[in-house]
C-alpha positions in Angstrom: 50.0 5.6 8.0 50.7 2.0 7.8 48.4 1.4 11.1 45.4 2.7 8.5 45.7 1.0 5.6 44.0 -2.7 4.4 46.3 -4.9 2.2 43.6 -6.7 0.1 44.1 -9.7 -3.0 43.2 -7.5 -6.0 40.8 -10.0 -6.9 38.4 -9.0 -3.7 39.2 -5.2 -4.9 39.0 -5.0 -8.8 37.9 -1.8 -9.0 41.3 -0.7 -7.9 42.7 -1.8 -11.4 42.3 1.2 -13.4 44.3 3.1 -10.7 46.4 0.8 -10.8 47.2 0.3 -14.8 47.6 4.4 -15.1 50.5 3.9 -12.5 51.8 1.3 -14.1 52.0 3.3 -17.6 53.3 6.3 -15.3 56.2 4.9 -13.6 57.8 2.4 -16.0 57.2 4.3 -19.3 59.4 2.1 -21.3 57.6 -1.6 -20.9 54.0 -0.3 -20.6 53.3 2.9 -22.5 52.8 3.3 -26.1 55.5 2.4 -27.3 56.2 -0.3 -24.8 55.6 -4.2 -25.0 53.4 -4.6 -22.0 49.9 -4.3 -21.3 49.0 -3.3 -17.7 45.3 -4.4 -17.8 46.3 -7.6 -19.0 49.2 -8.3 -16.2 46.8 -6.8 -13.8 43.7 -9.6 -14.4 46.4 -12.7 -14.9 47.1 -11.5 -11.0 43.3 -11.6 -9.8 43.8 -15.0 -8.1 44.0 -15.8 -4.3 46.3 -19.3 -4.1 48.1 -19.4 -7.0 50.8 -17.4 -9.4 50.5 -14.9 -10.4 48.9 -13.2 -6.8 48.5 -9.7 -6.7 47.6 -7.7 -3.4 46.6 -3.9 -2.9 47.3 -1.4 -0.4 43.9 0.6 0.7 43.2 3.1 2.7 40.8 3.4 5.3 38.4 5.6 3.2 39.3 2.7 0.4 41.7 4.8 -1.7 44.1 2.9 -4.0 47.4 3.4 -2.5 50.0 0.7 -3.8 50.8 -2.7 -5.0 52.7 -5.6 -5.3 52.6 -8.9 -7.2 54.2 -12.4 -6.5 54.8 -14.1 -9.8 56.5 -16.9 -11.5 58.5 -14.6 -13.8 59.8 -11.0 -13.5 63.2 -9.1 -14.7 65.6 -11.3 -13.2 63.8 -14.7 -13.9 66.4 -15.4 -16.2 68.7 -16.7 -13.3 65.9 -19.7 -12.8 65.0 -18.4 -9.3 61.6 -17.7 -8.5 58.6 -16.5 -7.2 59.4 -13.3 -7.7 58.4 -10.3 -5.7 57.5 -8.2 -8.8 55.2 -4.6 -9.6 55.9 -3.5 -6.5 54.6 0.0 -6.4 53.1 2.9 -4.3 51.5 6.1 -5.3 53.5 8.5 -5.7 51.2 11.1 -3.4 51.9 8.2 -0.9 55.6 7.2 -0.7 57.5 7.9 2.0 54.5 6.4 4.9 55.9 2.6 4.9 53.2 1.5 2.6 55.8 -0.1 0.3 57.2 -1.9 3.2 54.0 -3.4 4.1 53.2 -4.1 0.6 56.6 -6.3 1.0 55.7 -7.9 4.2 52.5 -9.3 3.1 53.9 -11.1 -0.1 56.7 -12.3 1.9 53.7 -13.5 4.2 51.7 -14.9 0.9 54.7 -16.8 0.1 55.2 -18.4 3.3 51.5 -19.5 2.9 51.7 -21.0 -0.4 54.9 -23.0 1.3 57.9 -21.4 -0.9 61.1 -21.8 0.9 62.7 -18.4 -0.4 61.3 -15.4 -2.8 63.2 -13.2 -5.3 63.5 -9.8 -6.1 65.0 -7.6 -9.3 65.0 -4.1 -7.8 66.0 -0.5 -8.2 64.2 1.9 -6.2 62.6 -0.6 -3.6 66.3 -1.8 -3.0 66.6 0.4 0.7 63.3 -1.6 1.5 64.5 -4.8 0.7 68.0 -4.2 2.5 66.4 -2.8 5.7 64.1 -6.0 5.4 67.1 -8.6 5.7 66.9 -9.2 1.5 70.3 -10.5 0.7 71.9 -9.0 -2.6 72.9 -11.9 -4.8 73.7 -10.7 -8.2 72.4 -8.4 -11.0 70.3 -8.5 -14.2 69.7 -6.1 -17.0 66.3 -3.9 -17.4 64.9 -0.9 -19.3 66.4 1.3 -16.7 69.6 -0.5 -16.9 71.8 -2.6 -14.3 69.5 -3.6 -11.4 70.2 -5.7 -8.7 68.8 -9.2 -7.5 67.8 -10.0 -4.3 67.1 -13.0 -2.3 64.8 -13.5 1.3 64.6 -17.1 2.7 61.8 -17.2 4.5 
């Protein structure tokens, strides 16, 4: 699958963001659904930017289908610890997990942080923590989220 899809900035692919908010509101309930402190459209346009934070990039398919995202930001759950950027949102349709779309989501913001000249990117992760390991991520302490005890990780790059 991965050899089909199109990692884009959302900014060149806006019409992806109402795809993209419903997910948001689907898989993490607590922060952006109704009762929830976050609002996905916003987070989604402070991300439309190319070369600087927040940056957030979309996995398409060939036929242009929404099928994930990621973010690199400033802040995320973990930014606490002072570390930063943050690999952040990181997310994949649910009709499309499983295809290594999430680890290409994770190789190109490693690859936008090299451009921007960042020495090292973070990560607070739950179920993108196999990715992450299997990608070299070093685990380098924990941080508390609405799902609980999640663990930080680090990549040098």
């Amino acid at each position: 699958m991965t050899a089909a899809l199109r990692i884009a900035h959302l900014v060149d692919v806006p019409e992806t963001a109402p795809t993209l908010a419903r997910w948001f509101v689907e898989e993490w309930e607590p922060w952006y659904g109704p009762d929830g402190a976050g609002d996905p459209e916003a987070d989604l346009a402070a991300c439309a930017s190319r070369n600087a934070l927040p940056i957030c990039l979309v996995a398409l398919a060939k036929d242009g289908n929404t099928l994930g995202t990621a973010a690199l930001k400033t802040e995320s759950v973990g930014s606490e610890t002072g570390a930063g950027p943050w690999l952040a949102a990181l997310l994949v349709g649910p009709q499309h997990r499983g295809l290594g779309i999430g680890t290409a989501l994770v190789d190109a913001i490693e690859a936008e942080a090299r451009r921007l000249g960042f020495p090292a990117i973070y990560c607070s992760a739950d179920a993108s923590a196999g990715i992450l390991k299997r990608r070299g991520w070093q685990a380098i302490g924990t941080t508390e989220s609405l799902r609980g005890t999640i663990a930080i990780f680090c990549r040098r790059l």
